[in-house]
N, C-alpha and C positions, 0 to 999 in steps of 0.2 A: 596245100598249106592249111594249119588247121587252125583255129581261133588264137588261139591263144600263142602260137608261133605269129600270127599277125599282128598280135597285142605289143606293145613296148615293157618291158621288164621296170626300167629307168628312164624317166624323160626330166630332163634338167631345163628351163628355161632361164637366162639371165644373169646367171650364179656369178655374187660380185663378192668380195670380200677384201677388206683392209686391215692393216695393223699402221692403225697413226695414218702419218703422208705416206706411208710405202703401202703398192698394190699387190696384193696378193693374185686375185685372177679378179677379171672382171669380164660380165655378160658373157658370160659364158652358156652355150646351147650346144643340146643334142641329144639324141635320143639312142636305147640300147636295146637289140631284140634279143630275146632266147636264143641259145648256140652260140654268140658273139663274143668274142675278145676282144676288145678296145686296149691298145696302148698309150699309156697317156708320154708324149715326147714334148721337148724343148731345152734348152741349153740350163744350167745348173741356176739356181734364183728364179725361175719364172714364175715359178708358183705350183710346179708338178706334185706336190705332194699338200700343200695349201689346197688344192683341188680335191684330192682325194680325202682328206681331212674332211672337208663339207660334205662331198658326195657319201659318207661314210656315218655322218652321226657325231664327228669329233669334234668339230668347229659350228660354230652357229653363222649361217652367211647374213651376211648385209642386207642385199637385198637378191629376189631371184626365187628359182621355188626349185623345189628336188622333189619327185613325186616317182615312190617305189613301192614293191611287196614285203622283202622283207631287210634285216640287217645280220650281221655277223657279231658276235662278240668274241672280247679277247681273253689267251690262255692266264690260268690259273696258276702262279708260279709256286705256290706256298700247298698245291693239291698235287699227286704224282699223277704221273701220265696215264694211269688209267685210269685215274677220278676222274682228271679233264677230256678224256673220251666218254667214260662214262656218264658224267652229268648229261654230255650232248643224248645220253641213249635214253635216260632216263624221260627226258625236256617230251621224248616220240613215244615214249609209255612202257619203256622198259625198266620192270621191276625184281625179277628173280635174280638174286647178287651170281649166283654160279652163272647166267646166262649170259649178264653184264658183263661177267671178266671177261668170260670168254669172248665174247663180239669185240671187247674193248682188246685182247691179244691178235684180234684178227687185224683192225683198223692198224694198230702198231706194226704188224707184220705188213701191211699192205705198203707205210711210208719205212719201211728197212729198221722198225726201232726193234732189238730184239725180245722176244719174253721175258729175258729174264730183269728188263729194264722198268716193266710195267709198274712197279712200287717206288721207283726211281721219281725225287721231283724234278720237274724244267731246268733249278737251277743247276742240278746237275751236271746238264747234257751241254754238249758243245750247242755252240749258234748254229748248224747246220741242220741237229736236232730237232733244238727246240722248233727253228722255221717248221720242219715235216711233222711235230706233234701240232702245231696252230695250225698246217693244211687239214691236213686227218682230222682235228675236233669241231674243224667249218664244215667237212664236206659229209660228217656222219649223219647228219638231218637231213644232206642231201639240200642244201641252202639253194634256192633258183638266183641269188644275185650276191656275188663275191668282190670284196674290194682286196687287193693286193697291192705291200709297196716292195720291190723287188724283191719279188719269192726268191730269185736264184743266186742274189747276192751274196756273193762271198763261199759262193760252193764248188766243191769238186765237180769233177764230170761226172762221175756217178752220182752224187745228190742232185744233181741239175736233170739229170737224166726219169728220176722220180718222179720229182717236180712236172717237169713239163709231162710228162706222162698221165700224171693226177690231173693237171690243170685241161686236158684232152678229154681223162674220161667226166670229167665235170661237163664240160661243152657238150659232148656226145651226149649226157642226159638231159639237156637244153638249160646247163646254168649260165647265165650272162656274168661275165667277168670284167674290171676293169681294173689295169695294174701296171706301175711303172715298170718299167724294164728298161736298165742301163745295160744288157747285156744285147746287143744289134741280133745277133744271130737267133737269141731266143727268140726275142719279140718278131722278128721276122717267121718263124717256124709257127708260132703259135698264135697272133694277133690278125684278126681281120678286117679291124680296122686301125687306126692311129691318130687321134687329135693331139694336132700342135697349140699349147695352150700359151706359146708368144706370142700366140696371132691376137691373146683376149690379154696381154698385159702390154699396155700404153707404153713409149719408149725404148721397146726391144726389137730388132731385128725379126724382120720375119718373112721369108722367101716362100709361095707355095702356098695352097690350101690349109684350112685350118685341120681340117676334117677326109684324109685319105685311107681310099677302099684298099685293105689290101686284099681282101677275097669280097665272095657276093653278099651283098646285102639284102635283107629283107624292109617291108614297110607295112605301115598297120598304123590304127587308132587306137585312143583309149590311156586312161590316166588308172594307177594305182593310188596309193595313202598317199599326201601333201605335206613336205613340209617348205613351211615358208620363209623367206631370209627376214631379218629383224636387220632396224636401222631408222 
């Protein structure tokens, strides 16, 4: 194992967060290494996506701290798809506009969008789309840490089929992923672990560990950037 496979990508301590008297998640903990997929599960209202909002940059927590490398940002809908691949090319220092198209045809080509789509904006494209042009313009930096809220949602079996394919060869590079998945059979094929986050919201139902292995885990020290909850 090599340092930085023992280092944590994400280490979340505490992470609470309210709107008024309703809980969104509360103390929430745990930590994410390189290679891992985390599934975030629990029943509709718990706060599965309240979580990833925080974890993510979107919501500011109460209190609790989220301590990462780096973040994702979101697609461009008013730029065509290959602006929004290519800004990501440009962010890693790529300059020469023939070389950008080109990389930026390739990326499209990798999540099924055809060439001749590339001048085409977001709003164009069906929702099945646009989801695999937001995978494509995260994964072009090659991001070590991904938030997802159901990549597969709403897709055929052939776009689901991409999808989890992408979200594989991401891991295979040691990017740490965390992402709802209402679809059992995805999350099962591709998550290695799964925290149940009723177990962190007071008054719900909750049978079971908060925090289950579905493959091996790793372990390690060490804290990235801090950010801290307000409250």
């Amino acid at each position: 194992m090599t340092q930085d496979e023992a280092r944590p990508l994400l280490q979340v301590h505490g992470l609470s967060k309210r709107f008024g008297a309703r809980i969104g998640c509360a103390d929430v903990s745990f930590d994410l290494y390189p290679g891992e997929v985390m599934g975030v599960v629990s029943e509709s209202g718990s706060g599965k996506t309240t979580l990833l909002n925080c974890l993510s940059g979107h919501l500011p927590p109460d209190a609790g701290r989220v301590m990462f490398d780096t973040r994702t940002d979101g697609m461009r809908m008013n730029v065509s798809a290959g602006g929004n691949v290519g800004e990501r090319l440009m962010a890693v220092g790529a300059r020469h506009y023939g070389d950008i198209r080109g990389q930026a045809i390739d990326w499209l080509a990798l999540v099924e969008i055809a060439n001749d789509r590339i001048d085409d904006r977001p709003s164009q494209f069906s929702g099945g789309m646009q989801q695999r042009l937001q995978i494509a313009r995260n994964l072009v930096t090659g991001p070590r840490l991904v938030f997802m809220d159901e990549p597969t949602g709403g897709l055929d079996g052939d776009n689901r089929a991409v999808v989890i394919d992408m979200i594989a060869e991401a891991k295979a590079r040691g990017a740490a992923i965390v992402s709802i998945f209402h679809d059992d059979a995805v999350r099962e094929q591709v998550c290695d672990r799964e925290i149940d986050v009723s177990a962190f919201a007071p008054g719900l139902r909750h049978d079971g560990p908060h925090d289950r292995n579905c493959g091996s885990l790793r372990r390690g020290q060490g804290y990235g950037d801090a950010v801290d909850g307000r409250g």
